[in-house]
C-alpha positions in Angstrom: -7.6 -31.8 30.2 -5.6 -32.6 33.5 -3.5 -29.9 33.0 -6.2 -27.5 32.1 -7.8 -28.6 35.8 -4.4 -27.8 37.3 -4.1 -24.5 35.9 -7.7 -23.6 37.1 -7.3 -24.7 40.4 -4.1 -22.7 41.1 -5.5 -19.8 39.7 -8.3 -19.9 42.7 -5.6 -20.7 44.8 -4.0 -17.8 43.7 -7.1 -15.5 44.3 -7.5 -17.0 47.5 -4.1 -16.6 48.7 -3.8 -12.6 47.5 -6.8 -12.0 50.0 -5.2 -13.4 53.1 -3.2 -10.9 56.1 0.2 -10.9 55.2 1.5 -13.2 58.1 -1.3 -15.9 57.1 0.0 -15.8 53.9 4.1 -16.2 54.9 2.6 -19.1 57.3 0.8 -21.1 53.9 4.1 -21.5 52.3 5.2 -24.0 54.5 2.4 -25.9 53.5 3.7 -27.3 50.0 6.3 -26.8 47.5 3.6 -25.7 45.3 2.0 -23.0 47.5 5.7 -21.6 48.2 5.9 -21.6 44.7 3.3 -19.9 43.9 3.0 -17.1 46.3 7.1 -16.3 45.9 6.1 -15.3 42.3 6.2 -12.0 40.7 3.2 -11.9 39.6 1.9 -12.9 42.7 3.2 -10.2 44.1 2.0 -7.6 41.6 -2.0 -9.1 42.3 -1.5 -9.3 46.5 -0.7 -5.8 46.1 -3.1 -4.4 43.9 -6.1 -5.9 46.2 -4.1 -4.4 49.5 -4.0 -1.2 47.6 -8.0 -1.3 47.8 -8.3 -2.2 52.0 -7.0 1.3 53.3 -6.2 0.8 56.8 -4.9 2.9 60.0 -2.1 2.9 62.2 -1.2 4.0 65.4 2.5 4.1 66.8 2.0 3.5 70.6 4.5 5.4 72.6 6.6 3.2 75.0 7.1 4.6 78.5 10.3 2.7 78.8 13.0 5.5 77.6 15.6 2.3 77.6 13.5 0.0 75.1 14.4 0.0 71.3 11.2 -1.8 70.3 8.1 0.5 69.0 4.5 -1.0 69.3 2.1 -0.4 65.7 -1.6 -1.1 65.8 -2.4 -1.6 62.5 -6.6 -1.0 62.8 -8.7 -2.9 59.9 -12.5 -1.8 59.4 -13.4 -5.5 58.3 -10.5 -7.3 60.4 -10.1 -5.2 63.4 -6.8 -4.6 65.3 -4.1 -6.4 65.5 -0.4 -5.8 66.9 2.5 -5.6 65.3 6.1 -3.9 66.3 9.2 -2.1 65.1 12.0 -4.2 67.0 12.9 -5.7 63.8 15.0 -2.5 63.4 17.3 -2.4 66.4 16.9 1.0 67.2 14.4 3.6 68.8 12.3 5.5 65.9 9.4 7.8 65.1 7.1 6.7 62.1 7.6 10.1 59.9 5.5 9.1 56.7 3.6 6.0 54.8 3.3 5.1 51.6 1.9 2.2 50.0 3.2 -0.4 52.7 6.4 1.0 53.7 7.3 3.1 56.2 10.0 6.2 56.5 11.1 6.4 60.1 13.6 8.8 61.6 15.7 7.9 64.8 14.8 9.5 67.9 18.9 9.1 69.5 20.5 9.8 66.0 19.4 13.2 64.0 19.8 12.5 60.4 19.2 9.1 60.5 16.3 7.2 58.2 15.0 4.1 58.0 12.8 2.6 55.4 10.8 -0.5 56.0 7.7 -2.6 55.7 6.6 -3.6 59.0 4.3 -6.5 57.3 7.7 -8.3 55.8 9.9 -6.8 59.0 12.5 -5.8 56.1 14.1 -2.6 56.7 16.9 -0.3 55.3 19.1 2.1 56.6 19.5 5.1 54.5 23.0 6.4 53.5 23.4 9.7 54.9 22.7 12.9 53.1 26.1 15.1 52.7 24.3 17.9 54.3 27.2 19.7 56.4 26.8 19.9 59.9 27.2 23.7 59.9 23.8 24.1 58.4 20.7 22.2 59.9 17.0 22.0 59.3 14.5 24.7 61.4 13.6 24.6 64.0 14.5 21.4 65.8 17.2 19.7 64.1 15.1 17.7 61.9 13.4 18.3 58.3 10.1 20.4 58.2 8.6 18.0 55.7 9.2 14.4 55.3 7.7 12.3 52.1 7.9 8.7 51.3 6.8 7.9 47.8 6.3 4.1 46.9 6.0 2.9 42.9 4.8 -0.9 42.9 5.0 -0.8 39.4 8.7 0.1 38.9 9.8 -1.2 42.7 11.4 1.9 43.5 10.8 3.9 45.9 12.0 8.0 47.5 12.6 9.8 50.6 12.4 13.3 50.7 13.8 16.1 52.9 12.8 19.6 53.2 13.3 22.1 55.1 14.1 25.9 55.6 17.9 26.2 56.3 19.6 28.5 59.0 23.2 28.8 59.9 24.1 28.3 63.4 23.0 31.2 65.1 21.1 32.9 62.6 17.5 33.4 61.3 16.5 30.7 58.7 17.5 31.8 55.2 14.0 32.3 52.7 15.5 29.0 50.9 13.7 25.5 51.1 16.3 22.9 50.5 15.0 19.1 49.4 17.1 16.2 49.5 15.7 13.6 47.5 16.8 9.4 48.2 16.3 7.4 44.6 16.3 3.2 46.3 17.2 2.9 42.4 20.6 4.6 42.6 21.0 4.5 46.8 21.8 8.1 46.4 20.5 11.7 47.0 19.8 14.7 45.1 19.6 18.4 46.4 18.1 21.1 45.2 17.3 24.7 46.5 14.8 26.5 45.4 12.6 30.0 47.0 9.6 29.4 48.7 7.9 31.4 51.2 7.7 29.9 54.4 3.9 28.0 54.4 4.1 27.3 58.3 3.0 23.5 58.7 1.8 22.0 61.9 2.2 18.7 62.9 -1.1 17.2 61.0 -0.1 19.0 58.0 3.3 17.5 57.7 2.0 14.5 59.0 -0.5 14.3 56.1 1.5 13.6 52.7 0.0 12.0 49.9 1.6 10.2 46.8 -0.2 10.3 43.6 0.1 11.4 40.0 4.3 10.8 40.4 4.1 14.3 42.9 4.0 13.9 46.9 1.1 16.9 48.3 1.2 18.5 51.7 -2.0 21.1 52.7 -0.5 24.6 54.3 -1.4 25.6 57.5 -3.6 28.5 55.7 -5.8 25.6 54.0 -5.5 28.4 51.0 -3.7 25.5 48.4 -2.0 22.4 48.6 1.9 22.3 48.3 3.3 19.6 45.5 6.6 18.4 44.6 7.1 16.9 41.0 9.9 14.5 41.5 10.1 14.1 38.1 10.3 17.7 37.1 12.3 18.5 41.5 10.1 21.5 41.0 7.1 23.0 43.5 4.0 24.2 42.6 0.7 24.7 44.4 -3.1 23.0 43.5 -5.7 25.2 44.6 -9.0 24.4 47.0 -12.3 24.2 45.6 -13.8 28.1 46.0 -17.1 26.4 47.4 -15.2 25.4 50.9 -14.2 28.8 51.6 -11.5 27.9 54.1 -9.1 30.4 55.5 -10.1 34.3 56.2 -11.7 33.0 59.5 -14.4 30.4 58.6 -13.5 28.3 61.2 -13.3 24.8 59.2 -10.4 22.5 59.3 -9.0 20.7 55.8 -7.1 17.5 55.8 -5.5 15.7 52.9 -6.5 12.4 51.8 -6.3 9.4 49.8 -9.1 8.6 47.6 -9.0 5.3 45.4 -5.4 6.6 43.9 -6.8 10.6 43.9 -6.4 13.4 45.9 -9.1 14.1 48.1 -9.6 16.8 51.5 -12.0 16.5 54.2 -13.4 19.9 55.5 -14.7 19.4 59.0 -16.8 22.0 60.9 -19.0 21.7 63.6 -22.1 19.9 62.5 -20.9 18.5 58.6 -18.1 16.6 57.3 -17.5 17.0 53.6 -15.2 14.6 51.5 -14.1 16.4 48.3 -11.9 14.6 45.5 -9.9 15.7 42.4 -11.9 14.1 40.3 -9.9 15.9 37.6 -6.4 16.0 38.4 -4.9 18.1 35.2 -7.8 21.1 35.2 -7.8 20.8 39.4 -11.7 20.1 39.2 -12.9 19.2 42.5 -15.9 17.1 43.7 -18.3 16.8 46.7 -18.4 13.2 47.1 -19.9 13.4 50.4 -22.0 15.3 52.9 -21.9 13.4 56.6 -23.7 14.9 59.7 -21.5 15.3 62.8 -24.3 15.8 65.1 -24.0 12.1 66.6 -20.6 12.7 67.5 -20.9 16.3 68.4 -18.6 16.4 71.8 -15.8 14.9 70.0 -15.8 17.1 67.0 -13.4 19.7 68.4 -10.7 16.8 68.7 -11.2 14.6 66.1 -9.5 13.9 62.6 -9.8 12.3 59.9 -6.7 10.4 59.1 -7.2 7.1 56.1 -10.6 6.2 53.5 -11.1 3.9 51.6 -14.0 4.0 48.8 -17.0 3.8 51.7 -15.3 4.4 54.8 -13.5 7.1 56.3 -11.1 6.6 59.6 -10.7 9.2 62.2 -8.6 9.5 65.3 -9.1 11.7 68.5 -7.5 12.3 71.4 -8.4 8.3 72.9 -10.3 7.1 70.3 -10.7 5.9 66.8 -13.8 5.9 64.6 -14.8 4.6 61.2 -17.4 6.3 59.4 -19.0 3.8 56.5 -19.9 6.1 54.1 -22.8 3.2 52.7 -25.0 2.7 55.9 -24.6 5.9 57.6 -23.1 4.7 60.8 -20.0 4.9 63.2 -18.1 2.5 65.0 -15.5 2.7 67.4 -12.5 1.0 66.1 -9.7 1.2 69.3 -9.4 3.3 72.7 -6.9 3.8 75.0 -7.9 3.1 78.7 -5.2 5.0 80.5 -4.0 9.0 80.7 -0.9 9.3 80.3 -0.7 8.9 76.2 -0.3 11.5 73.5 -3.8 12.1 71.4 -4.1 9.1 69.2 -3.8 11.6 66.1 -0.3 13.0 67.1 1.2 9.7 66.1 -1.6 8.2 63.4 -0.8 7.6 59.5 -2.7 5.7 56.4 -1.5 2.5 55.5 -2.3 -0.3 53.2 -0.2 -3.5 53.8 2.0 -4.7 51.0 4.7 -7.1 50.5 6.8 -4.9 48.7 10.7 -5.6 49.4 12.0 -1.9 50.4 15.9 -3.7 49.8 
């Protein structure tokens, strides 16, 4: 009977402990040899990640005026907790945040072309990629760096890729009609290349900026909003997922598509000037999309123009503007400012904004 009590009581302290930020939870295992116990354990690790998975979070890399300083500030903005600071320091180097998946981060330096990072900003662990054996006579278009950068994360099988892609020139000439992926397995420590023909789909910055992992393929949205742009890393083969007919973007409408996370599916939010609709691949084999949502913009109308949405969560949606960050919850109809920057001299809040959910998966 005593040990049936025991058991019980560190199962609630197990459920009690997987709902704690992660630096409250590294601070309750100096507590007791028990506690350390328990929250060190694998399956521990495999429920604290699970409930993160649900609390879909923003974050913001603040740009550091000091050209000299290595550090990089991160916001990490909560709808339930708020915002809190955090930093990249831990990585003894200057870097730009280039995707997020599930907890980790893939960061590029900003002295170094060429070099990556992975890390979890929530643990500080971090690792340096090798470097791909791209030759230096070729380079990625058009400024040195790839055009699309993916970070998949796999809690399940703790392994995790970087991908690379870009269109190819040789020095001097126009780039070649080939887009060349590099793929980094944490599994092996190695890449893969492959080349394969693709038309060139013209990304801007929020379209490379927006990739989303799910169903084992990372998905990008084209800068024509005509279809979404997925790579199979299990197959290293492209393909394309149509939009719903019903949004009729492109051919001049006038409404802007984003690419979203939706409780583990794909989703896009079309935004025009009075509505904001939240679709979701409800059906991911037959590409059968979903209105989900229909929100008015009218209460927000003079930031609409500058405004996007960037991370959701089941009944909340968060979305960053030029000095500003809203959340929309989707179950009382109402927005809240989240952050705001008081000065001038920053780059729009969106330029430098990604979806994150924190983990305490070990990117080593």
């Amino acid at each position: 009977m005593e040990t049936n009590h025991t058991y019980f009581v560190d199962e609630i302290i197990l459920e009690i402990l997987a709902r704690l930020p992660i630096k409250s939870l590294i601070r309750t295992k100096c507590v007791c040899k028990l506690w350390y116990n328990l929250a060190s354990h694998k399956s521990f690790t495999q429920l604290y990640n699970h409930l993160s998975l649900k609390n879909a979070m923003l974050l913001l890399q603040v740009t550091d005026s000091s050209t000299d300083s290595t550090s990089s500030m991160i916001l990490l903005i909560d709808h339930k907790r708020g915002v809190s600071e955090s930093s990249l320091d831990f990585i003894k180097d200057r870097v730009k945040i280039r995707a997020s998946c599930n907890g980790l981060l893939c960061c590029s330096s900003v002295p170094d072309k060429g070099v990556y990072y992975v890390c979890n900003p929530m643990t500080r662990e971090f690792k340096l990629l090798p470097r791909s054996r791209e030759r230096p006579v070729t380079r990625f278009y058009p400024d040195g760096e790839a055009t699309l950068v993916g970070l998949t994360c796999d809690l399940l099988s703790n392994r995790y890729n970087v991908v690379l892609a870009g269109y190819h020139r040789m020095f001097g000439h126009r780039p070649e009609g080939k887009l060349i992926c590099s793929v980094y397995d944490s599994g092996t420590n190695k890449w893969r290349k492959y080349v394969s023909d693709q038309d060139d789909h013209g990304f801007t910055h929020m379209n490379r900026n927006q990739v989303v992992f799910v169903n084992g393929s990372l998905h990008w949205m084209t800068q024509s909003f005509a279809y979404i742009l997925v790579l199979d890393l299990s197959l290293d083969s492209w393909r394309r997922i149509l939009l719903p007919e019903e949004m009729g973007c492109g051919n001049g409408s006038g409404n802007r598509v984003y690419l979203l996370e939706f409780d583990g599916k794909l989703s896009v939010i079309q935004i025009s000037s009075v509505w904001m609709n939240i679709w979701v691949l409800q059906d991911y084999g037959k590409g059968k999309w979903d209105l989900i949502d229909r929100v008015s913009l009218r209460c927000i109308r003079g930031m609409v123009p500058g405004i996007f949405p960037i991370s959701q969560g089941g009944d909340y949606v968060f979305l960053a503007g030029h000095k500003q960050v809203l959340v929309y919850q989707r179950k009382t109809r109402s927005w809240k400012e989240m952050y705001s920057v008081k000065n001038n001299s920053t780059m729009p809040l969106w330029f430098s904004a990604h979806s994150f959910r924190g983990t305490i998966f070990s990117c080593r």
